[in-house]
DOSEMAR-374443 format. One line per 3 residues: number of its first residue (from 1); for each residue x negated, y, z negated of C-alpha. Coordinates in Angstrom, 3 decimals. Layout:
BEGIN
NUM) X/Y/Z  ...
! end
This chain:
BEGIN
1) 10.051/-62.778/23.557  12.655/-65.636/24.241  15.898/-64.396/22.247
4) 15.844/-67.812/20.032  12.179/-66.912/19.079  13.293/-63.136/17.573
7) 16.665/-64.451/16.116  14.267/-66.729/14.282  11.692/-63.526/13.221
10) 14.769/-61.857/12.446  16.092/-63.884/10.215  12.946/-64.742/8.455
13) 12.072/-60.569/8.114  16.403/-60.844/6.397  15.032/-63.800/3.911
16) 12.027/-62.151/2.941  13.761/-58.695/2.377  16.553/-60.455/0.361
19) 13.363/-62.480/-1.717  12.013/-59.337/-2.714  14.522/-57.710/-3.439
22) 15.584/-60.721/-6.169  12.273/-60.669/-7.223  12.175/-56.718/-8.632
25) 15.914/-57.128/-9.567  15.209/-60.063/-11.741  12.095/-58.171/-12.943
28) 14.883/-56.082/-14.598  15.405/-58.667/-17.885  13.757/-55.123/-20.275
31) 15.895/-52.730/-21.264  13.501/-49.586/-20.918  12.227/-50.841/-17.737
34) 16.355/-50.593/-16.642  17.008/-47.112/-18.539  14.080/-46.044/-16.578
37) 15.410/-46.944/-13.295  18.563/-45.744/-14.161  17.855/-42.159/-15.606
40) 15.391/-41.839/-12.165  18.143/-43.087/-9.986  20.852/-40.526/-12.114
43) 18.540/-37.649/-11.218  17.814/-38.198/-7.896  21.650/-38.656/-7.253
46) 21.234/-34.627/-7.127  21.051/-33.145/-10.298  17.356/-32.328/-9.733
49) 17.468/-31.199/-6.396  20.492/-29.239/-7.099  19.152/-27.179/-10.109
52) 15.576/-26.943/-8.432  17.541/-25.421/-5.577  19.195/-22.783/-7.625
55) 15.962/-22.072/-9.541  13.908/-21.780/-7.357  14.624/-18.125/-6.192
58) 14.429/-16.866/-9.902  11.300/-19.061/-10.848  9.560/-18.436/-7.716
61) 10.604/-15.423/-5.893  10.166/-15.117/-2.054  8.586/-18.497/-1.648
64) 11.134/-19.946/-4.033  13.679/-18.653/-1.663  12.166/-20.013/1.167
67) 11.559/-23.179/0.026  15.464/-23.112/-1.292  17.273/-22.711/1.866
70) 14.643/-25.168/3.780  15.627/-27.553/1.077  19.167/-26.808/2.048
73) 18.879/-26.796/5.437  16.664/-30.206/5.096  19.463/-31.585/2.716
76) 22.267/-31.102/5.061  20.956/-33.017/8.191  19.703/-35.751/5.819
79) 23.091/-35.965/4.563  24.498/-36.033/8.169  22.067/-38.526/9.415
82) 23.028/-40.675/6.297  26.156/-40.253/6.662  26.462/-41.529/10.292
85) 24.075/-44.646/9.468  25.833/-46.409/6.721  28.481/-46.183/8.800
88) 27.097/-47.847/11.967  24.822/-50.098/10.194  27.711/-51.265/7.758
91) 25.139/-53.363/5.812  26.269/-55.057/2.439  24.554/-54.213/-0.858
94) 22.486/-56.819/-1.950  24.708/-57.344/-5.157  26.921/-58.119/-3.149
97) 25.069/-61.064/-0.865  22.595/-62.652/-3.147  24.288/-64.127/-6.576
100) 20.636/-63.650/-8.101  21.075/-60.143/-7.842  22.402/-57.942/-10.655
103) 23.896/-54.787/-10.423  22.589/-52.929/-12.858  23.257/-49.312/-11.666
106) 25.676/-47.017/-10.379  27.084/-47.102/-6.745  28.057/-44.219/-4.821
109) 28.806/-45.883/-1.629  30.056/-48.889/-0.305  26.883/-49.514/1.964
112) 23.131/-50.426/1.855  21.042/-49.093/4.739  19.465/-46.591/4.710
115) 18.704/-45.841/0.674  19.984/-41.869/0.827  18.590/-41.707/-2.824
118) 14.934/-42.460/-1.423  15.837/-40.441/2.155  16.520/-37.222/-0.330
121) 13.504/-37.793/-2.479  10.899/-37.556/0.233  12.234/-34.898/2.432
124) 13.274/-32.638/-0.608  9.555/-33.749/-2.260  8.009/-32.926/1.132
127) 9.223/-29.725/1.493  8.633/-28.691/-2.045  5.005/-29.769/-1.849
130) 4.874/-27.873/1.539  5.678/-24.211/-0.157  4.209/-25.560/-3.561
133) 1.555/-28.339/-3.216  0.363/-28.490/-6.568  3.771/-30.088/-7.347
136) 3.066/-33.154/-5.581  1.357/-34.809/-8.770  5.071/-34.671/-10.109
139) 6.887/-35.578/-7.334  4.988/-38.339/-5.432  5.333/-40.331/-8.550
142) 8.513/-39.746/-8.984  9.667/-40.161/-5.206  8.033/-43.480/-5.533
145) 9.664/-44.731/-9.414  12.962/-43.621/-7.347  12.491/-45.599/-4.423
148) 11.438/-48.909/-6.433  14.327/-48.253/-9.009  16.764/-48.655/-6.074
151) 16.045/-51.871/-5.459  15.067/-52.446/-9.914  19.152/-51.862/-9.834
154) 19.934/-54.170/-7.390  21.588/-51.644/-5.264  19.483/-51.651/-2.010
157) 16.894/-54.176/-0.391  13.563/-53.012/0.534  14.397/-52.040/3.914
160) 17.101/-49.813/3.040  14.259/-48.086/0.703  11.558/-48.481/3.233
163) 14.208/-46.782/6.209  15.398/-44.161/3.790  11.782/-43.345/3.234
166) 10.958/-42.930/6.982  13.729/-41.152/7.582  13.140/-38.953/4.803
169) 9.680/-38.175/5.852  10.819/-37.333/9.429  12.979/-34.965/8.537
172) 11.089/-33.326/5.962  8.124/-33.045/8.529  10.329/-31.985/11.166
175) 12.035/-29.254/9.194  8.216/-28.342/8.339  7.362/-27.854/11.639
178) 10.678/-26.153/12.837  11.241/-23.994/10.051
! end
């Protein structure tokens, strides 16, 4: 591929990801649909892990334990990876780029890529529905209202979302299999 033929893919994949993403944030005119978003996003910023994490030995015994310190142990490289990617990838928030887009939510970062909101909510959901699978009719739904609310907010573009989910899923799979 010539390298003026996947500058232009490139930049068409950039204007499609920033379409989208004005297209759910502008899709954010009701104010349930926003307190929604927003008490999903608030949750996932680690409230629910946390206390799930704590609980879990008490509610659960052994396998609550288990699944507790692979949660951890999932949680901390997730955070690392994160950590090291919004660094290197450096990418703007879409509020920030497109004047269509409204924040509506609360930032925690200065950067986009990858969505650590959506990268938490899978692995954490996939190893909870590893050691307790019947709790996947909870979580998968709300993995997937968290992921969409990012972008609801106007705080990451569907990539970031769609990286963070990939991410999320590898090292919830990984930990898994290693663990």
């Amino acid at each position: 591929m010539t390298s003026a033929r996947a500058w232009s893919e490139r930049t068409h994949w950039l204007e499609a990801d920033k379409r989208w993403a004005c297209a759910l944030n502008q899709r954010a005119t009701s104010s349930a649909l926003v307190t929604v978003c927003r008490v999903t996003s608030r949750l996932a910023d680690g409230i629910l892990w946390y206390a799930l994490i704590l609980a879990l030995p008490f509610a659960a015994g052994r396998a609550g334990s288990m699944c507790a310190v692979h949660m951890v142990c999932a949680g901390i490289t997730s955070l690392l990876i994160y950590l090291v990617l919004k660094r290197v990838c450096g990418r703007a928030r879409p509020y920030e780029t497109c004047p269509d887009i409204k924040l509506c939510g609360h930032v925690l970062d200065r950067f986009s890529f990858p969505s650590g909101h959506t990268l938490h909510s899978v692995g954490f959901s996939l190893v909870l529905v590893y050691y307790f699978p019947m709790w996947s009719l909870a979580l998968v739904p709300f993995t997937l209202i968290v992921a969409l609310s990012r972008i609801v907010l106007g705080l990451h573009y569907p990539s970031d979302v769609l990286g963070g989910a990939l991410l999320g899923a590898l090292i919830g799979l990984v930990s898994v299999v290693v663990l």
